[in-house]
N, C-alpha and C positions, 0 to 999 in steps of 0.2 A: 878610236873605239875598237877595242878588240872584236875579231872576226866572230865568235860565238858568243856576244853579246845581242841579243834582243832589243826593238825597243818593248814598251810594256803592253801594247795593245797587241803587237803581237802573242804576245806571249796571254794575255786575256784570252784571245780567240782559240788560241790552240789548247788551253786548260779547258774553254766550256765547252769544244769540239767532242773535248774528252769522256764528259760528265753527261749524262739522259735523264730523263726524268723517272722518278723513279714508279715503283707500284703504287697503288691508293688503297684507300683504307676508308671506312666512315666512322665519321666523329659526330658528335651533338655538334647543331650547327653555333652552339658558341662558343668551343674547342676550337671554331674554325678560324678565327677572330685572327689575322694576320696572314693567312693564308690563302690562296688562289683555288677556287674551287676549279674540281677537275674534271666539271659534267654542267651542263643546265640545268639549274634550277626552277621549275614552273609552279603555280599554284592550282591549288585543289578547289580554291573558288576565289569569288569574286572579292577584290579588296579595295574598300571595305565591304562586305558580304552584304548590305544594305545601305539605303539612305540612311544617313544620322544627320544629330547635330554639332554644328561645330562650335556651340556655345549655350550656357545657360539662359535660361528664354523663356518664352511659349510658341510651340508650333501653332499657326493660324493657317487661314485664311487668306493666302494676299489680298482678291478679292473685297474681302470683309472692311481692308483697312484705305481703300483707294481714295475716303473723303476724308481721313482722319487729318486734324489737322490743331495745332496749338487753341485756336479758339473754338475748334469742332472735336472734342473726342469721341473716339471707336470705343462703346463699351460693349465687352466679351464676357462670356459666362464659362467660369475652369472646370471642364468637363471630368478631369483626369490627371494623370501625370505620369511620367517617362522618366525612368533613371537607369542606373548601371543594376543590370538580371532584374527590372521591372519592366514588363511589358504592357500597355493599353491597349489592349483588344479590340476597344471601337473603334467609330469612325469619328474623325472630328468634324462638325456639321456646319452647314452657316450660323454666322451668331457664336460660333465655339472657340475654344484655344483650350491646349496643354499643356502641362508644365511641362518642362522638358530639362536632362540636363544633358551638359557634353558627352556628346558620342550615344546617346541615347538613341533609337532608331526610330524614324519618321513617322509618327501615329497614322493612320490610313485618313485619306480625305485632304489633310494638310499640305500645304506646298512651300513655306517658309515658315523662320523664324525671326521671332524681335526678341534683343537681349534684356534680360531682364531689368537692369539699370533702368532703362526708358518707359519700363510701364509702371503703371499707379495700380496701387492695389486698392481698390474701394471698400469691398468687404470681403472677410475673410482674412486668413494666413497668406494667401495668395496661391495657394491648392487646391485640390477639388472642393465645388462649392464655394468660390472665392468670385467675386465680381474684379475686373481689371479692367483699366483705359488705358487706349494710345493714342498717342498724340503726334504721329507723322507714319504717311503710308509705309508698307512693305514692297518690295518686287518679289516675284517668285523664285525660288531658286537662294534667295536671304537667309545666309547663314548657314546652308546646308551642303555638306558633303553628298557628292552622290553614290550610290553602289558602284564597284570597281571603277574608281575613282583612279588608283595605282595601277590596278591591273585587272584583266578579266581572267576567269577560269580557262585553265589551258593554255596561258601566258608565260614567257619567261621571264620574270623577277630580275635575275642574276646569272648573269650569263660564264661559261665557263671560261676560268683565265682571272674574272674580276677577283678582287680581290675582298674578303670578309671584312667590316668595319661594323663595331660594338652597332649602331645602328641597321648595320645589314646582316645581323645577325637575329635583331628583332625582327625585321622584313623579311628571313627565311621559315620564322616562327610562326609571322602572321600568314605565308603560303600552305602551311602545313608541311616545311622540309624541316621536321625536329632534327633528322641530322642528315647529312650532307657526305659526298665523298673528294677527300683532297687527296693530295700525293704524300706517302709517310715521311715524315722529319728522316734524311741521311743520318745515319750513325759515325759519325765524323772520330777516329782515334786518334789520341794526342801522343808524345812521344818526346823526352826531353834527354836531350843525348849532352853528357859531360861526365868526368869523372871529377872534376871541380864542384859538381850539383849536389847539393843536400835538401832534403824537405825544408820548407819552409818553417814546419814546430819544430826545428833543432837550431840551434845557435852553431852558425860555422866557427871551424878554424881554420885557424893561418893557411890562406892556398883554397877555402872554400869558399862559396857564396849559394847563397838560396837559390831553389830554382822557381824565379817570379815568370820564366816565361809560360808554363804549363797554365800558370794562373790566366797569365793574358789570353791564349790563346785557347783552351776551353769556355772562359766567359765572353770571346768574340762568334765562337761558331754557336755558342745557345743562343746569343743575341741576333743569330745570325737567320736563324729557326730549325739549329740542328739539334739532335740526341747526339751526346759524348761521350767516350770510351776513354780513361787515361790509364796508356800503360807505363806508367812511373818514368823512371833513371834511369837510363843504361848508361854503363861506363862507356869510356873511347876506347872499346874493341870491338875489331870486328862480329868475331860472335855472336856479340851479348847484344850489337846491334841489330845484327840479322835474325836471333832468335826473337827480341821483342818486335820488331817492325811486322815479320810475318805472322807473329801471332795478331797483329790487328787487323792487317790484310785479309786473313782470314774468317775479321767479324766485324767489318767496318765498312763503308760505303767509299769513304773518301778519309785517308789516311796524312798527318801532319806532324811532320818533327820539324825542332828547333834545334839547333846547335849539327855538328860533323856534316856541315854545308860548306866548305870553305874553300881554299886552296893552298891549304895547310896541307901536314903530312897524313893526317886525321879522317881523311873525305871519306868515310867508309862508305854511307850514307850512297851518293854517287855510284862508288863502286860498285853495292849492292842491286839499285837501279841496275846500271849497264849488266852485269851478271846473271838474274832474278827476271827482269823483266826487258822494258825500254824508256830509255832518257830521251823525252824529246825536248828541251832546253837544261840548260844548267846555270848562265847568265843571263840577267838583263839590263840594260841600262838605262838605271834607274839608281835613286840614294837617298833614304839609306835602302838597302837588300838585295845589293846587287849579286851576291852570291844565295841564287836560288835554284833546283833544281827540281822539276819536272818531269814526270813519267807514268809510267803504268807497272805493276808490280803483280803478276798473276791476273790482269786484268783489272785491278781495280786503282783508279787516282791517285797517284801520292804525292805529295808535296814537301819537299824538303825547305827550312826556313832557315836563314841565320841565323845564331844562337844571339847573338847584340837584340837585345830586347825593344830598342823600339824599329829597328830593322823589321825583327819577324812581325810586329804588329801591323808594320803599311804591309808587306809582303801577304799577312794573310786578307789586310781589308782589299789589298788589291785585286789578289788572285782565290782565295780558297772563299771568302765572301762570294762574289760572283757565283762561282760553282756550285756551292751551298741552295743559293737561292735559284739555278737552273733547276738544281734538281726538284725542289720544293714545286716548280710549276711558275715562279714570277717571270715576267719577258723584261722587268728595267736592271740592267746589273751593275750600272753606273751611277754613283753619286753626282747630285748637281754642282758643278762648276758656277761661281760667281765670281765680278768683276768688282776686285776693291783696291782704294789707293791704299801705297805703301806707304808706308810712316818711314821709315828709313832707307839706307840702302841696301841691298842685298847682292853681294857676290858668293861664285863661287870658281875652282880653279880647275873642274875636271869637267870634259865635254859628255858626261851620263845627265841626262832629267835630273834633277833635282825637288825633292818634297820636304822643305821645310814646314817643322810642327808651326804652328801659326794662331792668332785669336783675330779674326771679324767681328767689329761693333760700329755701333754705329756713333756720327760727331753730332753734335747740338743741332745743325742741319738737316739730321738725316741718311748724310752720304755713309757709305761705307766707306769702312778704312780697315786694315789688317796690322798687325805687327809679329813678326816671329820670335819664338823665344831665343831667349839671349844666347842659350849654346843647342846645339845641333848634335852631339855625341849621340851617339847609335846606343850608346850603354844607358840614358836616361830613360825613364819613365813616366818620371812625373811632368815633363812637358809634351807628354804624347794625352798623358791625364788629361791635364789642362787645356788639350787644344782643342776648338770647333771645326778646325778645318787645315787643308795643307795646302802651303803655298807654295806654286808651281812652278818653275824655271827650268825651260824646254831645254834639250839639246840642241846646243852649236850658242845657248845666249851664256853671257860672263854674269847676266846680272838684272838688276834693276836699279834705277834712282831713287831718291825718294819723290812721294807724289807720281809715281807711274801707275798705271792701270793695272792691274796683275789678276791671273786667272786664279782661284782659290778651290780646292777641292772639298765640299763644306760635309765632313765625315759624321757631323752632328742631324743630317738629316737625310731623309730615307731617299733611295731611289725612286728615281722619278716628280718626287716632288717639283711642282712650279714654284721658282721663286722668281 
């Protein structure tokens, strides 16, 4: 292993070293939906704000119904009735019951409910003025939600850090927090260094090729929960690199080129770092991206990527992912590791980690199993497309068998996740 190679954790710790959280901002709290609030959230009253019910019914009496029994029925006089923005202002008395429906709030007097399947309507619609029989007691407390059931007034709901889910976002709604304050999405600039690159809506010639990594790696930092800046193409000159790199520097949070990474004659990339600002890694060992570079640029995070497209793709899930979601406010920056058997064997011939693209499923059993794709070229795409996960082969091992355990890095599901 060369002496200025990294391994990759290192190299993790010393990027989020780099990165802080950033300012906040408030948003409707259903903007916030993926995001880590960045304050406690409390409510303004109590939830639910009163008893209700938690099914369609008649509020009674449990009282009323203690002899009720298949050969003895309880018969009740329907005083009233309770539904969504109706309210019954009485009391319900002995001898009495209410119709009621879900979430309707507990008429005064009443202390449970019975569902309405089980009772007989004798006379009437079964509404105010309706006569009704039951035919097995009630307990108190039957079928009823009580006031701040979730929470009491002057509770924290959602505490800062958690994280917003389409449902806790209705539960910021039912506190009364319409909207919330998180940490603003990073403005992540992209930056595609070759003089080989043309847009993708132009058909290359002979000696060009599209530039698909801009694609990749803008649609990873939005996925990622950034705002992105692309500043195009720059040729392989110095210049034209240092002109476009610092104009994102200058409007970007945390800054990402692909390509003039290397150890080619080209590194301008590099050179600018060391010149400009400070490089603190340039290798890691790791494969594919082991030509990466790290540093800070007037202050602000930059990240240099290899132009071999699916290189920069682990390169960014490894490192500018992570950093992305520091900034956002999440605390998990690692995808879950799981343990599946290999379907074949898997060598390789150089003592860096190794990240083979990979698919986990499961056998008739149950068991997990993995298989990698058939070729490993740095220049593919479509088996980085295709993969759930990457399969992992430490430093210092030549390999696996087949039918070995192997550790999978499963890139299809989010940090933190239990599996």
């Amino acid at each position: 292993m060369q002496e200025n190679m990294i391994p990759l954790e290192e190299a993790r710790a010393i990027v989020l070293d780099h990165v802080a959280l950033l300012d906040t901002t408030v948003v409707p709290a259903w903007r916030a939906v993926g995001l880590p609030l960045a304050e406690d959230a409390t409510t303004d009253i109590d939830l639910s704000p009163f008893a209700n019910s938690a099914m369609d019914g008649y509020a009674v009496h449990a009282s009323d119904l203690a002899e009720a029994s298949s050969q003895a029925a309880v018969v009740l006089d329907v005083v009233g009735h309770e539904a969504a923005g109706h309210v019954f202002d009485g009391e319900v008395k002995p001898g009495q019951a209410v119709r009621i429906m879900t979430g309707a709030p507990m008429p005064a007097g009443a202390d449970a409910v019975v569902k309405y399947e089980i009772v007989e309507v004798l006379e009437g619609d079964g509404n105010e003025g309706s006569k009704v029989s039951f035919h097995a007691p009630a307990s108190v407390g039957d079928n009823v939600r009580e006031a701040g059931l979730e929470a009491h007034a002057g509770e924290v709901v959602m505490q800062a850090g958690e994280v917003v889910t389409a449902a806790g976002a209705g539960l910021l709604a039912s506190a009364g927090c319409a909207e919330v304050r998180v940490h603003r999405a990073p403005v992540v600039g992209i930056l595609s260094i070759g003089t080989e690159l043309v847009d993708p809506s132009t058909v290359p010639a002979r000696g060009q090729i599209r530039d698909a990594n801009s694609s990749v790696l803008l649609a990873a930092a939005i996925q990622a929960g950034a705002e992105v800046r692309f500043g195009g193409i720059a040729p392989d000159d110095e210049a034209s690199i240092a002109q476009a790199v610092l104009l994102l520097v200058q409007t970007c949070d945390f800054v990402v080129t692909s390509g003039g990474a290397s150890a080619g004659d080209y590194d301008y990339v590099t050179a600018l770092a060391r010149r400009e600002g400070e490089v603190l890694f340039d290798r890691i060992s790791m494969r594919p991206g082991k030509a990466i570079t790290f540093g800070l640029l007037h202050g602000v995070p930059f990240l240099g990527l290899s132009g071999n497209p699916a290189a920069a793709a682990v390169g960014f899930e490894m490192l500018a992912r992570p950093a992305i979601r520091k900034m956002l406010g999440h605390t998990a920056f690692e995808r879950p590791v799981q343990t599946a058997q290999v379907l074949h064997d898997v060598t390789k011939r150089q003592e860096r980690r190794f990240y083979d693209r990979a698919c986990v499923s499961r056998d008739a059993d149950g068991k997990l199993q993995v298989r990698s794709a058939k070729s490993q070229n740095s220049a593919l795409l479509g088996t980085m497309h295709r993969a759930n996960c990457l399969l992992m082969v430490p430093e210092g091992m030549r390999g696996y068998s087949a039918g070995d355990e192997v550790p999978c890095v499963r890139i299809d599901l989010p940090e933190g996740a239990v599996i």
